[in-house]
Steps between C-alpha positions, in 0.01 A plus 500: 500500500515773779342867323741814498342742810619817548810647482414624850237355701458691737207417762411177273578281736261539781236537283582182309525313799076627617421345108728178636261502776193514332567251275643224721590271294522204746167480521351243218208757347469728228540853572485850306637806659484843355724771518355857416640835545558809293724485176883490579442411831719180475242257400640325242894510681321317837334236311869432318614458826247268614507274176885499524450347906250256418446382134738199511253352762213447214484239223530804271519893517418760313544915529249656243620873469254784369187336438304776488725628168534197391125397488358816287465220198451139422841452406614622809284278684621216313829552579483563860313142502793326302778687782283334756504180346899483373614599839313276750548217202890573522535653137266327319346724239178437398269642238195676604258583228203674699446677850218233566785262454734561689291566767441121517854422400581637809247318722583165345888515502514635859273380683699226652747751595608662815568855334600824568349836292511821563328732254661864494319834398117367533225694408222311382369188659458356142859508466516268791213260350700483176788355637345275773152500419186438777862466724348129609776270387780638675670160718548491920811704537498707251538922487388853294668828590320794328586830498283759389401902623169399503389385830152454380569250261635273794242499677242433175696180461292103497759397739606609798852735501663647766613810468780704552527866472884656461566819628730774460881481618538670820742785547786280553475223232424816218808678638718169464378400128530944383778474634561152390483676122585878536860408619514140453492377904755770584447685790294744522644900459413697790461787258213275294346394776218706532453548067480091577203498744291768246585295232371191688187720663374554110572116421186411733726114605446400137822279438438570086577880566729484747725306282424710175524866667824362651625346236485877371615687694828316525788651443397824464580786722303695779309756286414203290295377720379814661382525119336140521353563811320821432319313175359226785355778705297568194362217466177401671535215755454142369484578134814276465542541078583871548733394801666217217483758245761752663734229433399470090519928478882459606547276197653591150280517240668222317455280835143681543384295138666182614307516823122550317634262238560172747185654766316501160611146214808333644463424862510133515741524162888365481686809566786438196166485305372830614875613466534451175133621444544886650864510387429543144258779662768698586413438907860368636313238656870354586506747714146624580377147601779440781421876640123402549639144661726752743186658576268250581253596231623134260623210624694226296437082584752300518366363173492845332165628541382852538292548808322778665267545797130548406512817676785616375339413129166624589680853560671457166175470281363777685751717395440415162111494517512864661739621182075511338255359771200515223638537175677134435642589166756793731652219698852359449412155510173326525496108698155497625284221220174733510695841428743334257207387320331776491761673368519238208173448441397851435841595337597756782887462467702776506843575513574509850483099561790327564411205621133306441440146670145296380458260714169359509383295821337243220580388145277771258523608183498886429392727199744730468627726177777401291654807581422517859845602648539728208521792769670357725883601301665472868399178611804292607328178682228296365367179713183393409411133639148318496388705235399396147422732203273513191676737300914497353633783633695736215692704757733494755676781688890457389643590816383199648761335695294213674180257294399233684126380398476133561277328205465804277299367223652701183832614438624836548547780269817566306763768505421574862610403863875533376591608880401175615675314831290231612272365227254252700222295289502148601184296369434763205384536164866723355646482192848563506566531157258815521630654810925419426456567122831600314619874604395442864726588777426403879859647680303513799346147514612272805222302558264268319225256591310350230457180615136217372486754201357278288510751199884501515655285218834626473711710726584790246812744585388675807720814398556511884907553564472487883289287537520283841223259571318316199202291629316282228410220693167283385548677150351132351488611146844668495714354218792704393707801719670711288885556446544832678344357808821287551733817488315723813845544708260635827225192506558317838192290525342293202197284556358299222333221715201319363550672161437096379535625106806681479708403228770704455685705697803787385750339362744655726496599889684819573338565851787606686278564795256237475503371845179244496396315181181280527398250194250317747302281281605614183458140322503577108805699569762234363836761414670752759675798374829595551649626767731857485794453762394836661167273644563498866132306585462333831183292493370349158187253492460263240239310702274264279719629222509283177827717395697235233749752341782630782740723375838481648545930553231343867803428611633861570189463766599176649782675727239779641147348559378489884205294394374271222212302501470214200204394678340182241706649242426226212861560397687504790791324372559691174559811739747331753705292218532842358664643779626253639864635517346823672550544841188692664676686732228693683190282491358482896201365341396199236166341444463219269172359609346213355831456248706188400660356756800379311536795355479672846776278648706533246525863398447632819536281798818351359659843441523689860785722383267606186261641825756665802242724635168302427248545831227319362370273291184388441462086311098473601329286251799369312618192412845419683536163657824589668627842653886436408777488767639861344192661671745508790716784297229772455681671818248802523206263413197599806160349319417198338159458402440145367104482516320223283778342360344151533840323325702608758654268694837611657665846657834474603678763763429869418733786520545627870338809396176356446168620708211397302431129362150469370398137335145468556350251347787316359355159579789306328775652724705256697523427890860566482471860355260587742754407821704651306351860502389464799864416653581824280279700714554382815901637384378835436279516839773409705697727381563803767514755244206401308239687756766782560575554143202759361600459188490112461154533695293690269185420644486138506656143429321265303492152437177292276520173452268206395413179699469489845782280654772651705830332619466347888798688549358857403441650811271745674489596831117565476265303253148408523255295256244757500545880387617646836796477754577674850812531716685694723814748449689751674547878436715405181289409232570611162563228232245220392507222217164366425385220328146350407346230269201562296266346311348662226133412384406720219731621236477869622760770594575456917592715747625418850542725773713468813449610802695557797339629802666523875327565831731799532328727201681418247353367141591454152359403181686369157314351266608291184318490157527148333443451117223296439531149618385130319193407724614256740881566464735533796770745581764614740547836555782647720578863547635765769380702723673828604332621852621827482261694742552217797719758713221775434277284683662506821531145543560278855700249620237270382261562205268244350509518133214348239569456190209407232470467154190542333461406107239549249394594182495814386171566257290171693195611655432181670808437755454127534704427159818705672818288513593288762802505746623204596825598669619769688933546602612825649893511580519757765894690528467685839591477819228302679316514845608190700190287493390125625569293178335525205294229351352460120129466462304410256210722342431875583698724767797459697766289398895420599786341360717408844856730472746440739613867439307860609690655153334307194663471169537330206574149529918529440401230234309745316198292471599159463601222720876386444465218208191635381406240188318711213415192378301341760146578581509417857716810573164685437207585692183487359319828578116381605262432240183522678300787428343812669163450616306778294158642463243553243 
């Protein structure tokens, strides 16, 4: 996935293309190139730009942003090693329990891998060794990108990096991006010319302030920035904070708290989180938050989070740490783990901190009073993470609107913390009886997280009105949730997964916001409650569920939920009988893995109408012999995932709509059903509005299927028995169906990759994850391939295209247990080069299937000869059973 840039990136690109260079990535070595430069020089936005061009050319990818913050303790560490690992292993989380660890995770996961990494915001060559080590594994082909202000460190380095040093906009490129911000690309006012070119003069080419100080000063009239301007003439040269800082004096002082809040706990943070945090401060964060966005000194993701350059943040805690440069206790709010403990440890509160974050780089425990924030009557955020403590505290400050203190060992004092928002304790030692006693009253509360609390036996009224987000997830000794819990009209996310004990729930649901209800793996819960016809919930799990007792008020749910999963739910059937005479409405998705197959086809498969808008629906694992001839109904239906269901024998025609048929390892399935999907497909490829239509190609089209036979009559105009095929086309080139057999040899997750190189420059890479696969097991896969960027690639009358697929297993560190490919068809819709005639060849490289015609299509058969026989074996050719010579 391509990384957001800039919103103006200005003079990125011929820098990014001198990285390009350095890196060559046609050559088969491994490289490491470092970028260094001052801080908001563009560092970080030209390596974007440079992952964006090239990281689809690597077996995997990854973009590692901040590692300098984000190594300052083990934690840290450890998650920066599992982000390396999910993203070059496609998504795959795993578990990292120690630095040491994951260190060799790393090297034995990826070292068969052609990757791509580029580390952002290095300071330290340790944080380079504990991601990749001694750097010695890395395989031919393979790149690292850092980025760092420290040229120094480059050149201290084990292994040779290049190096290249950014510099400074030039007149030109800072006057396009000021200008770029200051009046949004408009041109230029003769009367702000010259105001422009001081402004840019005290900017020194740094892209960081150019866009900030613009950012400013839009907008605002002529004496305005006279104003501006005479505050950068007092500034000395270089010292960029005080040049940032002009732009945090024009603040208000409700935006100026906001600012040193984020720069100082919630960078990095969800921003409705922080929202609903410094709301109930009295901040107008709805307001103040989007102000600091329209000034460049926040960003939002796309996923929500609260960013902010290091610089920008650096300036931020500066201002704070000058508000009492030796006196700690005089400071608004205290983030550093040495001062904050100091200030603990030798009770030194006082009632000017607002804020206090304990974060130690380690796990320790610390002595401190029971009365150690007894001073500190103003503090309104608490964090405290890798820190144990001896002692129960007996006081906390009751203004406090944010706790979070991961496996705190006691629980926390009564008749305090009443101002409450977010209340985060996952993995602690809380009794809630104690701390929600009778006479409590939490108006405030939004938020809690007290998920593995061991200590937590029953889920007492939480005296919490508006409360939004209840997370009890691993609470294994949970047994009973109290009555008022089922009447909070603002909750809107309830997870009880894993709580394996609970008993009893409240008799009643009232939750007329509830939007996501989870009862993952809640197996001695045997009676749901009922449902108030208010409940508007989209997405309930009952996954591994042992629920007996279904009362019919679920119904007034039926007509609303987007997704259910009944995954092994032992008593599937008492739920659908129940409702069987409910139509579900708005369901897009169902999963019912490893169910009854009976009761599958009946209740479900049998009743299309009961399902108008279903998009998919997931059967792995269960039991169904025979997908029912209704299936064709389901007229919105787009997935079908029918993985391990080893009593499976027949499919019949699918709904038009359908773009995703996966049956791997359904061994009992039937020739006739296979022909049959595959006809299917070849329908939907030949249709001319299939590649046109963005909507109907979301990515990809997707066909898996078991046994390796195809039809004689199934087509392709360019097949091989090896892993590779070559051929010539013209300057039109921009759909592909491919096809390949594989055999499987271990039962591990596979991925294959495709990839489709010309001699005119242009290359592409999709890849395909595979659920694991019986050793020795065959399977057809068929898919699309969109070829969007062929025209961007300047293409001739005559282009010779190679297309290779290479498949392996993911986690394997020896490659000679990867599957094999057998078989190799690429159907080819473009307007071809005229060429001598093709021929077919056995084994690697080029081969042909002879066409009379330069425009290939699909056969107008779709597939089959005329009078195919589904019956008869000999309309089948037997893909080659021979294997792959391999190596030790």
């Amino acid at each position: 996935m391509e990384l957001f840039v800039a919103k103006y990136p200005v003079g990125v690109n011929s820098r990014a293309k001198a990285i390009e260079f350095l890196l060559d990535i046609k050559v088969n070595d491994v490289r490491m190139v470092g970028i260094h430069g001052l801080g908001g020089i563009g560092k970080t936005t030209i390596a974007k730009v440079v992952y964006n061009r090239i990281f689809d050319h690597f077996d995997g990818s990854c973009f590692l942003e901040n590692v300098r913050e984000n190594s300052g303790t083990s934690d840290g560490i450890i998650q920066l090693q599992e982000k390396l690992l999910s993203n070059i292993l496609r998504g795959k989380h795993l578990k990292v329990e120690s630095v040491s660890r994951g260190i060799n995770m790393i090297k034995e996961r990826l070292h068969s891998k052609r990757v791509l990494v580029i580390l952002d915001d290095v300071d330290k060559s340790k944080q380079i060794e504990n991601l990749f080590g001694n750097c010695d594994w890395f395989v031919s082909g393979s790149r690292v990108l850092i980025t760092t202000r420290d040229a120094h460190l480059l050149a201290t380095l084990e292994k040779e990096c290049a190096t290249y040093k950014v510099k400074e906009l030039d007149k030109h490129e800072a006057l396009e991006l000021f200008n770029q911000h200051a009046f949004k690309g408009n041109k230029l006012e003769e009367d702000y010319f010259e105001l422009a070119n001081q402004v840019i003069q005290y900017a020194g080419g740094l892209p960081l302030a150019l866009t900030i100080i613009g950012s400013d000063l839009c907008g605002r009239t002529k004496s305005e920035w006279k104003g501006a301007i005479h505050q950068y003439g007092k500034i000395p040269k270089g010292d960029i904070h005080e040049i940032l800082k002009v732009s945090y004096d024009g603040l208000e002082e409700t935006e100026k708290d906001i600012f040193l809040d984020i720069a100082c706990f919630f960078k990095g943070r969800n921003n409705n989180y922080v929202v609903n945090i410094l709301d109930a401060c009295n901040l107008y964060p709805t307001i103040g938050i989007p102000n600091l966005v329209n000034k460049c000194l926040v960003t939002i993701g796309h996923d929500g989070i609260l960013g902010m350059h290091d610089l920008v943040q650096q300036m931020g805690r500066e201002i704070v740490r000058q508000e009492s440069p030796k006196i700690l206790k005089k400071r608004s709010r205290l983030w550093h783990y040495e001062d904050a403990l100091e200030v603990l440890t030798g009770s030194k509160g006082s009632d000017k901190i607002e804020g206090l974050m304990l974060h130690s780089p380690n796990p320790i425990t610390v002595q401190l009073h029971a009365k150690a924030f007894k001073k500190m009557k103003n503090l309104k955020f608490l964090i405290v993470r890798n820190v144990l403590i001896s002692e129960e505290l007996k006081y906390l400050p009751n203004g406090l609107k944010l706790l979070e203190w991961h496996q705190y060992p006691f629980s926390l004092p009564s008749n305090y913390c009443h101002q409450l928002v977010v209340l985060e304790m996952p993995r602690s030692c809380i009794r809630l009886e104690k701390l929600f006693k009778q006479g409590s009253y939490y108006k405030n509360l939004i938020n809690i997280n007290l998920s593995e609390c061991v200590s937590i036996t029953k889920l007492p009224d939480l005296c919490a009105p508006n409360l939004e987000t209840l997370d009890i997830a691993g609470c294994e000794n949970l047994i009973e949730v109290h009555d008022a819990i089922g009447s909070l009209d603002k909750l809107r996310s309830w997870d009880l997964m894993d709580c394996k004990n609970l008993q009893t729930l409240p008799s009643s649901l009232k939750l007329k916001s509830l939007q996501y209800f989870c009862l993952f793996r809640c197996v001695s819960l045997e009676k749901f409650p009922n449902i108030n016809p208010e409940m508007k919930c989209n997405s309930l799990y009952f996954s591994y569920s042992n629920i007996r007792e279904w009362p019919l008020s679920l119904g007034h749910l039926i007509g609303v939920l987007t997704e259910l999963n009944l995954d092994n739910c032992q008593n599937l059937g008492d739920f659908l009988v129940r409702f069987s005479g409910y139509e579900f409405t708005n369901l897009r998705a169902l999963q019912v893995w490893k169910c009854d197959g009976d009761i599958i086809e009946s209740h479900i498969l049998m009743k299309p109408d009961s399902f108008p808008l279903l998009i998919d629906l997931n059967l792995d694992g269960s039991s169904i012999v025979t997908i029912p001839r209704s299936i064709s109904r389901f007229a919105t239906l787009r997935q079908l995932s029918m993985c391990y269901c080893n009593k499976l024998r027949e499919i019949p025609r699918l709904p038009q709509s359908i773009r995703l048929v996966n049956a791997t390892d359904c061994m009992s399935l039937d020739l006739p059903s296979s022909c049959r999907l595959l006809n299917q497909f070849g329908e939907i490829f030949m249709d001319p509005l299939f590649f046109d239509d963005s909507e109907s190609y979301d990515g990809s089209c997707h066909l898996v299927l078991p046994r390796i036979e195809i039809p004689k009559g199934f087509k392709w105009n360019h097949q091989s028995f090896g892993n590779s095929v070559s051929f010539e086309v013209g300057r039109e080139f921009q759909k592909l169906v491919l096809c390949f057999a594989f055999r499987s040899v271990k039962a591990e997750a596979t991925e294959a990759t495709c990839f489709v190189v010309s001699t005119n420059g242009f290359s592409k890479k999709e890849t395909t994850y595979f659920s694991p696969l019986k050793g020795g097991s065959e399977h057809l896969y068929l898919r699309t391939v969109y070829l969007w960027e062929w025209n961007d690639s300047n293409p001739s009358e005559q282009n010779h295209v190679t297309i290779t697929v290479e498949i392996k297993y993911g986690e394997i560190i020896s490659s000679s247990y990867d599957p094999i490919i057998t078989w190799l068809g690429a159907h080819v819709d473009c307007v071809c080069c005229p060429q001598n005639t093709a021929h077919f060849t056995h084994g690697f490289g080029s081969s042909l299937v002879p066409d009379d015609n330069d425009r290939h299509s699909f056969p107008s058969n779709v597939g089959f000869d005329d009078g195919f026989d589904l019956g008869s074996s000999s309309d089948f050719n037997q893909f080659p059973t021979s294997k792959k010579t391999r190596t030790s």
